[in-house]
C-alpha positions as CSV (number, residue, x, y, z in Angstrom):
1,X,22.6,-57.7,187.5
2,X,22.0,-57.6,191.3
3,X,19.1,-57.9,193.2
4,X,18.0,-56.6,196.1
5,X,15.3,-57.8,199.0
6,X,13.4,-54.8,200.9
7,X,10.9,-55.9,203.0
8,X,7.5,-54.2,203.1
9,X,4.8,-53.1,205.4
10,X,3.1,-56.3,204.9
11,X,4.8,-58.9,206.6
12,X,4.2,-61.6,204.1
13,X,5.0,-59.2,200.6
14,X,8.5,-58.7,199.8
15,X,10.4,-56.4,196.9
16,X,12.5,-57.6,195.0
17,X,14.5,-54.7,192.9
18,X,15.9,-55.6,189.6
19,X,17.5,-52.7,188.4
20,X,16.2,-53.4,184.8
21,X,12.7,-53.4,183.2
22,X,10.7,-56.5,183.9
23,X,7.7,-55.5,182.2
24,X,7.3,-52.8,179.3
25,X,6.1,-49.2,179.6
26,X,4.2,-48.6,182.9
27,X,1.9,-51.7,182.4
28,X,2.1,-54.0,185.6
29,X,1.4,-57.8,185.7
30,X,-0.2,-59.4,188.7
31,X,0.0,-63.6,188.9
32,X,-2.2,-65.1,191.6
33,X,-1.4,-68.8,190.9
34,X,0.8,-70.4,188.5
35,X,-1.6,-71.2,185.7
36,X,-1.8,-67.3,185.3
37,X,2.1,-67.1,185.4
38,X,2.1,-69.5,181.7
39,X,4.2,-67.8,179.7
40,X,6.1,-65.7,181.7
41,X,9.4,-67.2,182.4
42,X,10.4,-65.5,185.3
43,X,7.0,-66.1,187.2
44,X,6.6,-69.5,186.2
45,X,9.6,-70.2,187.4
46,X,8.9,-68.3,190.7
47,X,6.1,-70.1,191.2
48,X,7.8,-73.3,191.0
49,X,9.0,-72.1,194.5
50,X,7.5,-73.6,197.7
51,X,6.3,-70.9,199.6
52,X,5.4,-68.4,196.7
53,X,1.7,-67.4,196.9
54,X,1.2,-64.2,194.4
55,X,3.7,-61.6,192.1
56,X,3.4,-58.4,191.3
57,X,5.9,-57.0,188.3
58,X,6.3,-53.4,187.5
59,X,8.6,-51.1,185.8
60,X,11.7,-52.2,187.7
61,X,10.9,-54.4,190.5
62,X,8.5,-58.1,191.2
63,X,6.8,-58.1,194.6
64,X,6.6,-61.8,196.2
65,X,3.4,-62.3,198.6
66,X,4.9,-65.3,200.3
67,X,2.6,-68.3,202.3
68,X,2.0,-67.4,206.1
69,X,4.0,-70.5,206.8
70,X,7.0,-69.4,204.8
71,X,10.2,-67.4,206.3
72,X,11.8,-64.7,204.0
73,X,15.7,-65.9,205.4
74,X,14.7,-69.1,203.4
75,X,12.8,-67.8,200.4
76,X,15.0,-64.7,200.2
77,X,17.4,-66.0,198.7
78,X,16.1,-68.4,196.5
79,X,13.6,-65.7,194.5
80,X,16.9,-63.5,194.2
81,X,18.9,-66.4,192.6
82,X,15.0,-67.5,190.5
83,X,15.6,-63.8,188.6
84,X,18.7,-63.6,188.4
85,X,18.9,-66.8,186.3
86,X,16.3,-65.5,184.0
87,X,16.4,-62.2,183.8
88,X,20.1,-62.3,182.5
C-alpha cells in the first residue's frame, strides 16, 4: 500500500490518499481529539502524534488538520508511515 500527501487549500489540513477503504460505504468519520478516536486504530494512533489536531476519514482517504505550530515536512512523513503500519 502506498500513501500519498496532497496538500490542500487550507494550509494547516492535509490528504492523505490510501488507495483502499478506510471507512465502509460512504459513511465519513470526523475525530476532534483523541478520546473521540477510542477504538479506531488508525486514529488513535494518529493522535498519538505531536502536532495532530483533528481527522477526517472517508471512502479512500484521512484528512490531517495539523497544530498552527506544526510543519507538514516533519509530520508528513510520520502520518504516512502511522497508516501504513495499520492499515496493512
Amino acid at each position: 500500500m502506498t500513501v500519498v500527501f496532497q496538500r490542500t487549500p487550507n494550509p494547516n489540513a492535509g490528504k492523505f490518499v490510501v488507495g483502499k477503504a478506510v471507512v465502509e460505504g460512504r459513511a465519513s468519520k470526523s475525530f476532534f481529539g483523541p478520546e473521540q478516536a477510542a477504538g479506531v486504530p488508525v486514529a488513535e494512533a494518529l493522535f498519538a502524534l505531536d502536532g495532530v489536531a483533528s481527522l477526517f476519514m472517508v471512502e479512500d482517504f484521512i484528512t490531517v488538520t495539523k497544530a498552527a505550530d506544526a510543519d507538514w515536512a516533519a509530520l508528513a512523513p510520520r502520518v504516512i508511515a502511522t497508516i501504513e503500519a495499520k492499515l496493512e
